[in-house]
PAMAR-994486 format. One record per residue (C-alpha): x, y, z. Coordinates in pm, whole numbers, plus 50000, padded with zeros to 5 digits. Layout:
N
XYZ ...
% end
This chain:
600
522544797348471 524914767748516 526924778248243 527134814748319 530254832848390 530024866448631 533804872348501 536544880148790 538444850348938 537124814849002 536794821849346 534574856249249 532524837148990 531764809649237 530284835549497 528364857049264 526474825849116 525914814049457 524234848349616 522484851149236 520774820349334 519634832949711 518244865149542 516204847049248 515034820749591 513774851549756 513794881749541 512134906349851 515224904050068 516714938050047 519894921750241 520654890149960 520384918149704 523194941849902 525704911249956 524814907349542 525554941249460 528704949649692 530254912649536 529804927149189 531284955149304 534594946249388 534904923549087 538324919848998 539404945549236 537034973049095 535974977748778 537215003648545 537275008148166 540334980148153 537864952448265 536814922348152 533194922047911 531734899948128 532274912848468 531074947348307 528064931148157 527754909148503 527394941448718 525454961348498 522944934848527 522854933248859 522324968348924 519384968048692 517674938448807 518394955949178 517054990149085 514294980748894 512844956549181 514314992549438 514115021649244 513765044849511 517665041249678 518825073149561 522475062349739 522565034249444 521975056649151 524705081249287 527355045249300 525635031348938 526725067448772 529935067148925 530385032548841 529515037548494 531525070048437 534715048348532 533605023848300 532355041448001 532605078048068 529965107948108 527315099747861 527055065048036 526935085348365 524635105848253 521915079748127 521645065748461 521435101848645 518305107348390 517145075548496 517645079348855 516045113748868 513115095448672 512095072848922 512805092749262 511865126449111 511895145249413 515385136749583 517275165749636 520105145849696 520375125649358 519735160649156 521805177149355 525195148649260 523615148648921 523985188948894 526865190149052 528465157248767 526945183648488 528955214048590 532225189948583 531605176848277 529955202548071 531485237447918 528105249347843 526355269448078 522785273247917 522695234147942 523795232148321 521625253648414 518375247848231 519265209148427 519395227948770 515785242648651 514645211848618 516035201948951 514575230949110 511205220948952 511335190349134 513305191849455 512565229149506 510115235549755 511385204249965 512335214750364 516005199850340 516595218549970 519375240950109 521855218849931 520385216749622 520065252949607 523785264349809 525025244149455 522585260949206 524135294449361 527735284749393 527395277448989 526255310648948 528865324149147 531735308648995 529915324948641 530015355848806 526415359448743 525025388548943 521935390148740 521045352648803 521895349449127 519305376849270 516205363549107 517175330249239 517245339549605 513815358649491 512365324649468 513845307049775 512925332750000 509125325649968 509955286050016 509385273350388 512755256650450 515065244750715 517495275550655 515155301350509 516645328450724 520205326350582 519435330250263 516885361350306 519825375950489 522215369050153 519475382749938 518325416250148 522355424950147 522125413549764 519235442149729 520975467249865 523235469049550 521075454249235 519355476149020 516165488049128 514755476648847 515195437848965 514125439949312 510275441049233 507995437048900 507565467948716 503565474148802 504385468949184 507725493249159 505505523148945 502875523549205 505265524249513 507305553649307 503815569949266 502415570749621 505675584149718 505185611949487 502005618649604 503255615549955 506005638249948 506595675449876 507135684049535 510365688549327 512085661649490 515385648749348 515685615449184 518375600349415 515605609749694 512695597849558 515635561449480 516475560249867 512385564249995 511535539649747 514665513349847 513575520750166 509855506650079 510995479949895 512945466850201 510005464450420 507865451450162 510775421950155 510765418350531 506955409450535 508405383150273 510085371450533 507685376650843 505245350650550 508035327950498 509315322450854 505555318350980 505065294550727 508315276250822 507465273951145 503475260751106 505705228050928 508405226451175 506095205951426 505965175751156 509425183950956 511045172751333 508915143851399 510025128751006 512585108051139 513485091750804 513015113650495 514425083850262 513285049750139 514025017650283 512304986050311 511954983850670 508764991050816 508425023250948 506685029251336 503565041451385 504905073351561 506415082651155 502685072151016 500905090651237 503345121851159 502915119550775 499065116550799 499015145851007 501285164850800 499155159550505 496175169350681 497755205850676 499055209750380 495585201450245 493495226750472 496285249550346 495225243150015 498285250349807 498225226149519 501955225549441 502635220549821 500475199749918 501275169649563 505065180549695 504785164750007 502805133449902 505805128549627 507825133449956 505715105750182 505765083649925 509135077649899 509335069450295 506115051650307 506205037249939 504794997250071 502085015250267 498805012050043 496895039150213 498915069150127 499045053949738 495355056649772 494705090649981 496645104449700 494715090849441 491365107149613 492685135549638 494325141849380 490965129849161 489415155149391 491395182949196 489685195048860 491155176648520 493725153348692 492565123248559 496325116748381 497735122548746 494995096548919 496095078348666 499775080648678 499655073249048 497575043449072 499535028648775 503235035248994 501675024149293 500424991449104 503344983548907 506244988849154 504964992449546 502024973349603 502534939649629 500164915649432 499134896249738 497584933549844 495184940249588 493284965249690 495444993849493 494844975049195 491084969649254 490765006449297 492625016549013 490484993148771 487315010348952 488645044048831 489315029848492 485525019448470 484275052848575 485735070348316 484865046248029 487705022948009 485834990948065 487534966347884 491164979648067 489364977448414 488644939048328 492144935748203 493294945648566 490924925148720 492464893348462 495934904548597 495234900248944 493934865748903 496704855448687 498874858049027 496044850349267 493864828449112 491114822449356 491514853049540 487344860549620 487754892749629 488764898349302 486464875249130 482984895049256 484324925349157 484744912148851 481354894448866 479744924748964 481834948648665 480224921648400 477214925748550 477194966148565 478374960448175 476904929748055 473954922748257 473304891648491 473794865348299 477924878048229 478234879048608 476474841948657 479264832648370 482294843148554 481464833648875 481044794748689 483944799648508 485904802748813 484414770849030 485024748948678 488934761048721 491454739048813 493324766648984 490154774749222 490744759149567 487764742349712 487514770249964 487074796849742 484794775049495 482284773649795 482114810849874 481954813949458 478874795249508 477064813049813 478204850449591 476374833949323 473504820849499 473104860849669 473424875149279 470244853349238 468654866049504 469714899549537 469724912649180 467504887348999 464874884049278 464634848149224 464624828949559 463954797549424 466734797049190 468864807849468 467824780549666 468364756249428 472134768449371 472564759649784 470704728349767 472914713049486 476114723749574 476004718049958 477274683749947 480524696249769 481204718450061 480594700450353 483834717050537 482544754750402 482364781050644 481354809350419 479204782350234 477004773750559 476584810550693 475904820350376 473164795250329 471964800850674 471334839650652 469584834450358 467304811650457 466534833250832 466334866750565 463534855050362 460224875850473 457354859250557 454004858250699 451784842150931 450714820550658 454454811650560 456404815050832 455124774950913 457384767550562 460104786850603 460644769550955 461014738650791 463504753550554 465804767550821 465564741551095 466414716450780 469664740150658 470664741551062 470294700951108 472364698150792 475034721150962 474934703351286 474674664551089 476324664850828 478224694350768 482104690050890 482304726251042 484254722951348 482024725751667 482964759451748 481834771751389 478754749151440 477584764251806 478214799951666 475504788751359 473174772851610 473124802451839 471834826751494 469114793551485 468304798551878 467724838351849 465374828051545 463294801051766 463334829452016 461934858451792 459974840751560 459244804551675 456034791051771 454674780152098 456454751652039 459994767852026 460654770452378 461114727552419 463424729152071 465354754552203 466114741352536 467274706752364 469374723752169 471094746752404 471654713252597 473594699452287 475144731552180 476014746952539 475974717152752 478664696952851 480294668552606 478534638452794 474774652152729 475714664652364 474224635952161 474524651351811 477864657451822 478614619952018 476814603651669 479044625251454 482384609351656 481494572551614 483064554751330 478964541251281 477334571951325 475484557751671 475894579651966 475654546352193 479414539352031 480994571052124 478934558152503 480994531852541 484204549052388 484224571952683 483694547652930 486374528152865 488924562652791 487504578653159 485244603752983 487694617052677 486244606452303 489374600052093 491494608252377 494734584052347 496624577452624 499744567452572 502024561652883 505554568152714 503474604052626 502854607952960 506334600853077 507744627852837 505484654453004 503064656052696 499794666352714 497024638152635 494374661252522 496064683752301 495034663451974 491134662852127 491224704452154 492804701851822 490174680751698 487894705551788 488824734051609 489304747052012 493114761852097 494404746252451 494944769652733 498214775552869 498524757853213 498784787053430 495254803353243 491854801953358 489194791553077 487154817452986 483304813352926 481614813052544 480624846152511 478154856752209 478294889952020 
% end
């Protein structure tokens, strides 16, 4: 990259490499990749046709690397097009309209500029306007389309095509829209003087002409029978518009609480989420298919990083009979271009769709992906444990989960709670306890600083049934797992009183007659104050004797491993903040009042 010349002046080339460098450091700041694109802009003043190769070949880049990571900025198509018709004229243009209208289908603005670029540049009418078809396909039935569809018309217009122009405004007037009522007004006028022939289909036209036939006396004139029926026809088009406007107006409570209808990457408030969930709620008790995938195309644009509109979508829309392309579609955009990898929950669910409709091997491919870029990640690793299973039986789940704790890129976090998932698949699926014990006994000296390890072990030791004539042997088993957590375990003693309390309610529930003296000596060491908490006073000492850590707090005035340092003290630092850090406890502001232990 060293070597690489942007083109433009020494000056230009020197800033160009130098905000290339801040956007490949951090390629999710929206704002390094604006000061990118704008300083490619003005290369050399502006490019045109007359430019050098490599400041052509410079931008391009850069507006493909931007676009691809932001494909939604329909603003940066529109400048790309224009950009490249300067450059290279209107086929170039019109590649990157087709490619902007591919991956923000549904912005009436970017069809609309791309329309409006087609009647400029094109002599053929059949093409423009099978393009503003396709527009209308997709941008249609949005609330804002007036714009979109003022251009379609004005095309029509300049044509001087009366016969297009009619059937058009047919259509928009059944479309709930910001300015629905201007147009019906356009296209009742329009009615007056069309052919009666195009103002309704020929079935609904013969039986208004016959029931006013049958209504009237006979051996009335044609231009009578003409007026009675215009005269139907116009009130049958007013309860068009009675529909239309009470349609409009059921959307008009969310349409003016969407405060931005367009991408960006900011976060949007919860006000805006709250809106679109609600919105969607309506359109699907509505139940209008066409409407209702409209408006999530529509949400998604706005709320593209949100993961749980990517998913609604996909449940509903797998909710509709023989979508399975569309669920498909959907969870493959949302994967590939919104949902970011450290979120994998999209990509979980997508490779649980994949499995239910027979694609096994693709749904472990996903599942592969994932950990490529989050190797560890637990989550990932049972599912995939438990899809082997589902398709290969126990012993293919047992095999990934080992594959994964023998992996250098396993941390020794998520090698622990590999363990205690594999220990439960014993247990839960193979019904071996023993074997499951085994897999705890083993592999608890590894994981001495586990959280999930120790619960883990814990619950499954106080879940085991038993009997009178067991319980005596299990009680060994769980007081031993709970001394190991309290001995030898480096949990830090808030993690270790929350595991003794789950060992106190078991003394209380099932212990003996016995229980009552081991549970008072242990809500002394758990609950009590530091001084009368011998366990934890052995576990301090360098040699493991509590009578060390005795004299250790006599001689620091009651504080274990408190140092006080008098320069510390001078400076206004606190001398027990490294203690409460110690402790896996977070210090109190001054001015707060500790608050007592409280157990869920």
């Amino acid at each position: 990259m060293a070597d690489y010349s942007f083109g433009g002046s020494d000056e230009e080339n020197a800033e160009l490499k130098k905000l290339n460098v801040e956007v490949l450091e951090d390629p999710d700041s929206f704002e390094n990749w604006e000061k990118l694109v704008r300083a490619a802009e003005s290369l050399e003043g502006g490019l045109n046709r007359n430019s050098s190769p490599q400041s052509i070949s410079a931008t391009r880049d850069i507006y493909d690397r931007f676009l691809a990571k932001f494909p939604l900025l329909f603003g940066y198509w529109k400048k790309y097009a224009d950009l490249e018709f300067s450059i290279a004229g209107t086929e170039a243009a019109e590649l990157v309209y087709e490619r902007g209208v591919a991956s923000i289908t549904n912005s009436v603005d970017l069809w609309t500029n791309y329309c409006a670029f087609k009647v400029e540049t094109s002599h053929d009418p059949d093409v423009i306007r099978e393009l503003y078809e396709r527009g209308a396909s997709f941008v249609g039935l949005d609330f804002l389309a007036h714009p979109f569809w003022d251009k379609y018309l004005e095309f029509e217009e300049r044509l001087e095509a009366q016969d297009k122009i009619f059937p058009i405004l047919d259509r928009i007037v059944h479309i709930p829209m910001h300015q629905y009522a201007r147009y019906f007004e356009r296209y009742r006028h329009l009615a007056q003087v069309r052919p009666i022939q195009e103002l309704l289909p020929a079935d609904m036209l013969a039986q208004f002409r016959s029931e006013i036939e049958a209504e009237g006396p006979a051996g009335r004139g044609e231009l009578e029978i003409e007026r009675e029926l215009r005269s139907r026809i116009d009130n049958f088009h007013l309860e068009i518009f009675h529909r239309t406007q009470t349609e409009t107006t059921k959307r008009w409570t969310y349409e003016s609480e969407v405060k931005r209808p367009y991408f960006h990457v900011t976060e949007l408030d919860e006000g805006q989420l709250v809106n679109w969930r609600k919105y969607l709620d309506f359109e699907e008790v509505e139940g209008d298919y066409m409407r209702t995938q409209f408006l999530y195309e529509r949400c998604l644009v706005t709320c593209a990083y949100y993961d749980e509109f990517w998913l609604r979508y996909a449940r509903w829309m797998i909710a509709q009979h023989g979508k399975e392309e569309e669920v498909r579609n959907i969870y493959q955009r949302a994967s590939m271009l919104y949902a970011p990898i450290s979120r994998p929950a999209v990509r979980l669910q997508y490779a649980y769709f994949e499995e239910s409709v027979d694609r096994i091997e693709l749904a472990k491919d996903i599942h592969q992906a994932i950990l490529v870029n989050l190797p560890g990640h637990i989550e990932t690793i049972v599912s995939l444990a438990n899809l082997s299973r589902r398709h290969g039986g126990l012993d293919a789940a047992i095999e990934v989960y080992k594959s994964q704790i023998d992996s250098m890129q396993c941390d020794i976090y998520a090698k622990a709670a590999l363990v205690a998932e594999w220990a439960r698949l014993l247990w839960k699926i193979k019904g071996s306890v023993d074997e499951a014990r085994q897999v705890f006994q083993k592999n608890q000296h590894w994981y001495l600083d586990s959280r999930p390890f120790w619960i883990n072990y814990l619950f499954f030791e106080l879940e085991q049934p038993t009997s009178a004539e067991t319980e005596p042997t299990q009680y060994k088993r769980i007081k031993q797992v709970h001394e190991d957590i309290r001995r030898k375990s480096h949990l830090s003693p808030l993690t270790i009183k929350d595991l003794s309390h789950y060992y106190m309610v078991y003394l209380q529930e099932r212990g003996t007659k016995e229980a009552a003296k081991e549970y008072m000596t242990l809500d002394r060491e758990v609950n009590g104050p530091f001084s009368v908490q011998n366990t934890m006073k052995a576990k301090l000492s360098e040699d493991g004797r509590e009578a060390s850590t005795q004299r250790r707090m006599m001689m620091e005035n009651g504080h274990p491993g408190v140092e006080v340092d008098d320069a510390a003290i001078r400076r206004g630092e606190n001398p027990y903040t490294k203690y409460y850090q110690q402790q896996g406890e977070q210090q109190l502001p001054s001015d707060t009042q500790p608050q007592p232990l409280r157990y869920q």
